[in-house]
N, C-alpha and C positions, 0 to 999 in steps of 0.2 A: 610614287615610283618605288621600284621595289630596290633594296640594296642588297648588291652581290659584295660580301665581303670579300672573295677570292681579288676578285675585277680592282676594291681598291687598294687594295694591298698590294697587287701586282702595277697600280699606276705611282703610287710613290717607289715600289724599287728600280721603276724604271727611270723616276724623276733623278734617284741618286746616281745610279748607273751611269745616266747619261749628263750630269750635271747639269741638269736644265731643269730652273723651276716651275712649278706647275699653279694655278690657282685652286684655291682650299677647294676639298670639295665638298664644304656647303654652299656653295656657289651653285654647283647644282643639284645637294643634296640639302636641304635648309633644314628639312628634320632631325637628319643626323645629328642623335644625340651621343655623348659621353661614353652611354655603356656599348654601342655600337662601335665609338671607335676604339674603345678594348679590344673588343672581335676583333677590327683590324691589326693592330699592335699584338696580339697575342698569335695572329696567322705568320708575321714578321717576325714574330722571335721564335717560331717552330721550324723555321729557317734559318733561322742566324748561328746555328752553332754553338757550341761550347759558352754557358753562359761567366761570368765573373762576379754579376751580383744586381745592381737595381740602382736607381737614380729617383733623387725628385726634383719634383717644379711647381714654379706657383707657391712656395712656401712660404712665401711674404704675404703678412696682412692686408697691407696695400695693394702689394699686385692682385688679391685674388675679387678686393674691391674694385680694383680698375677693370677685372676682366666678368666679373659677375659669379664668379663662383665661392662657393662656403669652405671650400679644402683645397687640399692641394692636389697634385695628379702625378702619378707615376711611370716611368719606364725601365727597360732594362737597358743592362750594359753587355753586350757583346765581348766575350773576353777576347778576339782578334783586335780589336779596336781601342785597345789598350796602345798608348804610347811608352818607353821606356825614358827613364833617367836619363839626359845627354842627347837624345833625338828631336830630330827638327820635324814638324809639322808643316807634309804634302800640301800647301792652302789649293795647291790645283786639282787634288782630287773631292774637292769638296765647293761648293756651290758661296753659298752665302759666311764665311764662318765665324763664330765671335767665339769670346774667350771670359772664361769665370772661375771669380775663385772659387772654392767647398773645402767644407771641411767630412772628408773620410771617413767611415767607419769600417774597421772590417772584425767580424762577428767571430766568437772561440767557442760559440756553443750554438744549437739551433734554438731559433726564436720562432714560435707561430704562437695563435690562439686572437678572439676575442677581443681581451682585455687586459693587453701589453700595455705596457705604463712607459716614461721612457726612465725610470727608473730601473726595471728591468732592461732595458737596454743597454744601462753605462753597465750594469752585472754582467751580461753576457759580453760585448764588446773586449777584445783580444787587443785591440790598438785604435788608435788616432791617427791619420794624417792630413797635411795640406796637399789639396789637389788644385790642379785647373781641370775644367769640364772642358772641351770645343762643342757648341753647338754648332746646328747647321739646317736652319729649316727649310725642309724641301718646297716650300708654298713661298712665290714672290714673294720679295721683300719684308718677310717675316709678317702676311699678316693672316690672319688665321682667328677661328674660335676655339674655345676649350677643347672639341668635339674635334675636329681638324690636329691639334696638336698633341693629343693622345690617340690619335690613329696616328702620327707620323712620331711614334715613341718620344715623345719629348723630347724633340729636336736633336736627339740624341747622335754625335758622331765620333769624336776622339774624345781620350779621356788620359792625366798623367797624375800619378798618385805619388805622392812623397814618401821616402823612407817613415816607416812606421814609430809611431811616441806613446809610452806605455798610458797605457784609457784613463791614468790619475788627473788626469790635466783636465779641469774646466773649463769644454767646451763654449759656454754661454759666455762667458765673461772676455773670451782669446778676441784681441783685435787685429781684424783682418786689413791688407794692402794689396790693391792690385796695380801697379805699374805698368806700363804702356812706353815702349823705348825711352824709358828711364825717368818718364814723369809719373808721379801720382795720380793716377785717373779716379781713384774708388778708395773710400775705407768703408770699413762697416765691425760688426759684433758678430759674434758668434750666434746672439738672441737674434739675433732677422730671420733666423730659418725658426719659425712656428712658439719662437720667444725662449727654444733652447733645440740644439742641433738632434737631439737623443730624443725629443717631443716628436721631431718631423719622423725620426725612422720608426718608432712605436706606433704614428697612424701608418703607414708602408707595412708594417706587421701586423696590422686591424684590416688595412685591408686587403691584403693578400688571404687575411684568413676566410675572408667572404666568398673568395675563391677557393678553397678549400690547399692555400699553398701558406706559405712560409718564407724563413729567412733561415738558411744553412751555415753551417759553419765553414771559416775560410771565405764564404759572401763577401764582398764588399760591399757596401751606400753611399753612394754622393748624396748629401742630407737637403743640398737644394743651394742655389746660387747666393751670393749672399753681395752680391754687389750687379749694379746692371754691367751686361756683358759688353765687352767690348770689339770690333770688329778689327780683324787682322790680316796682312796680306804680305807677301813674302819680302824680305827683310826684317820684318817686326819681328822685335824681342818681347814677352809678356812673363811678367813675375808674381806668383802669388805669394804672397808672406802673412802667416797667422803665426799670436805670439804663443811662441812656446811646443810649435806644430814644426816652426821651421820653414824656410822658404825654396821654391822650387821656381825655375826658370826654362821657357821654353822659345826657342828659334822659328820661325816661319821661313819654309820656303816657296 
């Protein structure tokens, strides 16, 4: 069967649109591979507007055993879909949605090429901060294949970034907390994202260069979740806190 990337592109905006989830479509696309659903996620972000910077996922060792793949996989971030400091999180404009800590990057020089190290990443990197991502995948019940979830941008929906902490601070070592109305749901390290946060956004800069793009200055990266996510719904309060990044607190309604 042949794939129209327009066709599925326009069936996830319609999935989010309408908040009704869809079933992946390798269900009835089984071929569909990876680089395909680039195609689709890159028709989606020639759409979306004003970008803010890029995201990743699957940057866990584990996870990417649990799902069969060697790397991790990328999306963008929509700068409208930025939440501010103090705002509560619409859970009704969004379908399925969970919640994760990351730890920020946001870039003071451009970064592309090759053979980015993430040592040249803490170099270029302008600041640190703690974030919460919101996913939101538009396929039932979150189930989907690698191919499915880089055509639906890695589950990409809201996004809240903390006041900014000068880039001195070791990432790898900062221990992370996610809170859930005021229990401990998650901790984790900074090393879960690809065994240091600056490792995951150096392959994001490998391969963007594949594509003949880059990473700007003023970019921001969500470097990849770093605790499993949790699902929220209005009422719920969710807290991410990394040491030395600072913690950030967000309301659901």
């Amino acid at each position: 069967m042949a794939i129209d990337i327009t066709e599925l592109a326009a069936r996830l905006r319609k999935a989010e649109a309408d908040r009704v989830a869809i079933e992946p479509l390798t269900d009835e696309l089984p071929d569909l591979g990876v680089g395909t659903g680039y195609l689709v996620q890159r028709e989606l972000r020639e759409e979306a507007g004003p970008l803010a910077g890029w995201k990743l996922g699957l940057t866990s060792r584990a996870k990417q055993t649990q799902v069969g793949v060697r790397e991790p996989i990328y999306g963008f971030l929509a700068a409208e879909r930025a939440l501010d400091l103090g705002a509560t999180l619409d859970t009704g404009a969004l379908i399925q949605p969970r919640a994760e800590p990351e730890i920020a990057f946001t870039l003071g020089r451009d970064l592309t090429g090759p053979h980015v190290t993430a040592t040249d990443v803490l170099a270029a990197t302008a600041s640190l901060a703690v974030a919460l991502e919101i996913i939101d995948s538009r396929y039932r019940d979150y189930r989907f294949t690698p191919a499915d979830v880089v055509a639906d941008n890695t589950s990409a929906a809201r996004y809240l970034i903390g006041p900014p902490v000068s880039a001195g601070v070791d990432p790898r070592l900062a221990g992370v907390v996610l809170e859930h109305n005021g229990e401990v749901v998650a901790t984790a390290c900074g090393a879960a994202a690809l065994g240091h946060p600056a490792a995951a956004v150096a392959w994001l800069v490998r391969a963007l260069a594949v594509e003949g793009d880059g990473l700007r200055a003023g970019e921001v990266v969500l470097s990849g979740g770093l605790t499993a996510a949790v699902p929220v719904v209005p009422g719920d309060v969710v807290v991410a806190s990394v040491d030395r990044l600072g913690s950030i607190e967000l309301g659901c309604r």
